[in-house]
N, CA, C and O of each residue as an XYZ file, in Angstrom:
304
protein
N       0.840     -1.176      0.000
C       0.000      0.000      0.000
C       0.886      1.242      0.000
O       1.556      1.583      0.975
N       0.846      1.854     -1.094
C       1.493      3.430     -1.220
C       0.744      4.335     -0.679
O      -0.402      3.911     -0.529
N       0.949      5.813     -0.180
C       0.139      6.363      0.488
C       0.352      7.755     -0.117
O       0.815      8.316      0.876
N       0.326      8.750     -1.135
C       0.598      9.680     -1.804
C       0.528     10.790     -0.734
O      -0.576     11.021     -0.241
N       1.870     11.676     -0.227
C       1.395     12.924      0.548
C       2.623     13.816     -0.034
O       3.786     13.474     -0.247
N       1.973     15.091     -0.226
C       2.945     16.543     -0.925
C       4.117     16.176     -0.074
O       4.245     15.666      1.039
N       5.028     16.676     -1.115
C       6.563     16.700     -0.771
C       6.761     17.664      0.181
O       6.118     18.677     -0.094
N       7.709     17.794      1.689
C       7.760     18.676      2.548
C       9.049     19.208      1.945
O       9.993     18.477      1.645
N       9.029     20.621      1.773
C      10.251     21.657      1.172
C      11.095     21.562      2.404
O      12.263     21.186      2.506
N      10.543     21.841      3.010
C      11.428     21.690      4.464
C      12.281     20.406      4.734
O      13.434     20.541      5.145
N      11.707     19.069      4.498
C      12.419     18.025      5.055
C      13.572     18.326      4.511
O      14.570     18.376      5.230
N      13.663     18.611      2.986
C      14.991     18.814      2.260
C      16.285     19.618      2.700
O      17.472     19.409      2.450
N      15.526     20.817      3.594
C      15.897     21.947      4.133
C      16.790     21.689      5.053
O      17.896     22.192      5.247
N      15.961     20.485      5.858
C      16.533     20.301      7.184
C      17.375     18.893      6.730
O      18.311     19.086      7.506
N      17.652     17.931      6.217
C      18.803     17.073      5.632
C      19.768     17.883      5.514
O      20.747     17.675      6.231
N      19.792     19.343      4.341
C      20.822     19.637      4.060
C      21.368     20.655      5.329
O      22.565     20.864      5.128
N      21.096     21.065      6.047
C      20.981     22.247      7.073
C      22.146     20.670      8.481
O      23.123     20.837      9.210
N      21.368     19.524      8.209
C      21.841     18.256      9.313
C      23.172     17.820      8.787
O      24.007     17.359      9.566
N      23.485     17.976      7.142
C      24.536     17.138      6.501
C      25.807     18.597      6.905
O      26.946     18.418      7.337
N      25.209     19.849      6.624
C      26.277     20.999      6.914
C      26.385     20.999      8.207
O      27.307     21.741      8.546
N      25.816     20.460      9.160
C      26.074     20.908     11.055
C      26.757     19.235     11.364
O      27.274     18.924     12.437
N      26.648     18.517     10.452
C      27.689     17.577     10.437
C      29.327     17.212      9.669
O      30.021     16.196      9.687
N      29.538     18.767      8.931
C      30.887     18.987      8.572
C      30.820     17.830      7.650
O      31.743     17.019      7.726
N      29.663     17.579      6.602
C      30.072     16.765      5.424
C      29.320     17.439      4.265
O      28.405     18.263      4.259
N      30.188     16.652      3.018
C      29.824     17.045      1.763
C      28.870     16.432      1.206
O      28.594     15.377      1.778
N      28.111     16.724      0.111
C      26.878     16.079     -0.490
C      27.825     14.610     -0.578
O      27.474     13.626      0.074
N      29.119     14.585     -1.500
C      28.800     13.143     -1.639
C      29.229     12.354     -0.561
O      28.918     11.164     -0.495
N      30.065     13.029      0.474
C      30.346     11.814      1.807
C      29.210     11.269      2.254
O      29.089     10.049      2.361
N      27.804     12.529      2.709
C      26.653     11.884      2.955
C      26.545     11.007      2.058
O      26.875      9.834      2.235
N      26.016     11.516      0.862
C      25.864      9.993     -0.330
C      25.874      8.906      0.143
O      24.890      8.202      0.369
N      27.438      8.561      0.416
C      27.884      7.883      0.968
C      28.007      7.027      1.743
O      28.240      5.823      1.633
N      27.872      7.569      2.423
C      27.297      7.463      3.812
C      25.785      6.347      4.113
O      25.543      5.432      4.900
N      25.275      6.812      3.370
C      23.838      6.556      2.871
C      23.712      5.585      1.843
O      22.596      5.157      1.549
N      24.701      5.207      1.286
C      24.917      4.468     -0.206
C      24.340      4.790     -1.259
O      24.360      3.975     -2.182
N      23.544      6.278     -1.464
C      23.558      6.360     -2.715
C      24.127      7.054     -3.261
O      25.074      7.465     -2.590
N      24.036      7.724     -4.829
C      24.591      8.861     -5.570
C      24.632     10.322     -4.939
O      23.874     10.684     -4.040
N      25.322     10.878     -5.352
C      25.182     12.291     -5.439
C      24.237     12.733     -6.025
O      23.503     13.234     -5.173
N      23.854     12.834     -6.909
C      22.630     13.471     -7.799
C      20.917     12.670     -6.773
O      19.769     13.108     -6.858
N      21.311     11.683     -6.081
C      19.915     11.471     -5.574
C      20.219     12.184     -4.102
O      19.234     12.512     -3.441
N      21.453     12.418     -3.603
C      21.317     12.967     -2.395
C      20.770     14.788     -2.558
O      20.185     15.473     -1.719
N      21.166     15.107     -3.753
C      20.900     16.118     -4.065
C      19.366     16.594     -3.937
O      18.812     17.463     -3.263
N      18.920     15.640     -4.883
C      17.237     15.527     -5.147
C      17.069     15.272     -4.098
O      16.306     16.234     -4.017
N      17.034     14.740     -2.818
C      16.702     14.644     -1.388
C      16.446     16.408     -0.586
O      15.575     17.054     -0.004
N      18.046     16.552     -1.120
C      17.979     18.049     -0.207
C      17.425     19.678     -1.011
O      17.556     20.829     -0.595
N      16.715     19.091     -2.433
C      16.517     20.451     -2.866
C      14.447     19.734     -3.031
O      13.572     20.358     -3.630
N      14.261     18.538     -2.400
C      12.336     18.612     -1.906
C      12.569     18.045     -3.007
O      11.346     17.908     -2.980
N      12.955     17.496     -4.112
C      12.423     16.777     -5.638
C      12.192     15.588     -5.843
O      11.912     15.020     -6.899
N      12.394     14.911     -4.070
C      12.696     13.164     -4.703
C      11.844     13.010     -3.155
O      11.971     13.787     -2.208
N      11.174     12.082     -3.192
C      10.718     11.632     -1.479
C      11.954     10.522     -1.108
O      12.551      9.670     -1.766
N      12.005     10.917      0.080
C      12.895     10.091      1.007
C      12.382      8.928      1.514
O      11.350      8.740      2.157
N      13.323      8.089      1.104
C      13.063      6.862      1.301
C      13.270      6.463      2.444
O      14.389      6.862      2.764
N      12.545      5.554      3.726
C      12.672      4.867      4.593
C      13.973      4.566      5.037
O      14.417      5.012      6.095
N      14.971      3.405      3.840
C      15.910      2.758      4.450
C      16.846      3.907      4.002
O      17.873      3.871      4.679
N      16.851      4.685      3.304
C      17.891      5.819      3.295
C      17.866      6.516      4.918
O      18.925      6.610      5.539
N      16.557      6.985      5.520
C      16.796      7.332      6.769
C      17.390      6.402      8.101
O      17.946      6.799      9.125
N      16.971      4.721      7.573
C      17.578      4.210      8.398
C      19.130      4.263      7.905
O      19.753      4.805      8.818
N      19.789      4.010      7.108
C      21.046      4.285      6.680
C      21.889      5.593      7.623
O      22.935      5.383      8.237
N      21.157      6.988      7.572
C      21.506      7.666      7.923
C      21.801      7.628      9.691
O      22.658      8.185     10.376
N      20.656      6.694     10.041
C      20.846      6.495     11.770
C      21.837      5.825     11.732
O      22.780      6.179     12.439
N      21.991      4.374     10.717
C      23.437      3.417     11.726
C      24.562      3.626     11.216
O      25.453      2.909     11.672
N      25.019      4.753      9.994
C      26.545      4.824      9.775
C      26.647      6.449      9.685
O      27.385      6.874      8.796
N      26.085      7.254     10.383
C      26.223      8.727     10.789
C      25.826      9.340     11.956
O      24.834      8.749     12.385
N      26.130     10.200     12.619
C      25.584     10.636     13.817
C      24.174     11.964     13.472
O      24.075     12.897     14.269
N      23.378     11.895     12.473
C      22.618     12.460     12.104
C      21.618     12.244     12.970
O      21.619     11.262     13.713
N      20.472     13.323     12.960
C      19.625     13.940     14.101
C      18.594     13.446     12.891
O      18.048     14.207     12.091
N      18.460     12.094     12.937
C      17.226     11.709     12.260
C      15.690     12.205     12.307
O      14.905     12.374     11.374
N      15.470     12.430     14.048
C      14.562     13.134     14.284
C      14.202     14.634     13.675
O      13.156     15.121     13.246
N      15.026     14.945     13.773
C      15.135     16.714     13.455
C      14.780     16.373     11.647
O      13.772     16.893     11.169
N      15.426     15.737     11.007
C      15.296     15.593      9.752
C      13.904     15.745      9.201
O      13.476     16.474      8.305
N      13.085     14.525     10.272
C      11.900     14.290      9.902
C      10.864     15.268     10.763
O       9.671     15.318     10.462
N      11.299     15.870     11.615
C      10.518     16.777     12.490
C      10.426     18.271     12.654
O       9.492     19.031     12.911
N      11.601     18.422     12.437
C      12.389     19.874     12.814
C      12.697     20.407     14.087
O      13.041     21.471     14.603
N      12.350     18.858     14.481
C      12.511     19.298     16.168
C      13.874     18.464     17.093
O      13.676     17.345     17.567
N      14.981     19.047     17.227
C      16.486     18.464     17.724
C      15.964     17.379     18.671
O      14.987     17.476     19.413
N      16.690     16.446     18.536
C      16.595     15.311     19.667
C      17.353     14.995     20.752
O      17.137     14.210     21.675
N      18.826     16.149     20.372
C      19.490     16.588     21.376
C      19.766     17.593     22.271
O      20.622     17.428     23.140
């Protein structure tokens, strides 16, 4: 079951706002994350929906504020 909801401009906002207060580059996140550059991109400019296991990615091989990503609200 897919569940269609508008893209949040913000989530993008706050990835890229989490990847710069973590002193990395688009593609280390990438990276990080295992995918491309050009999709981490589309993540942080609202053009692509974020995928699930990309956010889990981001919890077990980065110290990213997953919460904040998805909330805007710090978890620390």
């Amino acid at each position: 079951m897919h569940i269609e909801q508008p893209l949040d401009d913000a989530f993008g906002a706050r990835l890229a706002e989490e990847r710069n207060r973590l002193g990395l580059a688009v593609h280390e996140l990438a990276h990080l994350a295992g995918i491309t550059d050009y999709q981490q991109k589309r993540f942080e400019n609202g053009t692509s929906v974020i995928p699930i296991d990309y956010l889990q990615a981001l919890t077990i091989r980065s110290d990213a504020d997953v919460p904040f990503i998805i909330t805007g609200t710090r978890s620390r």
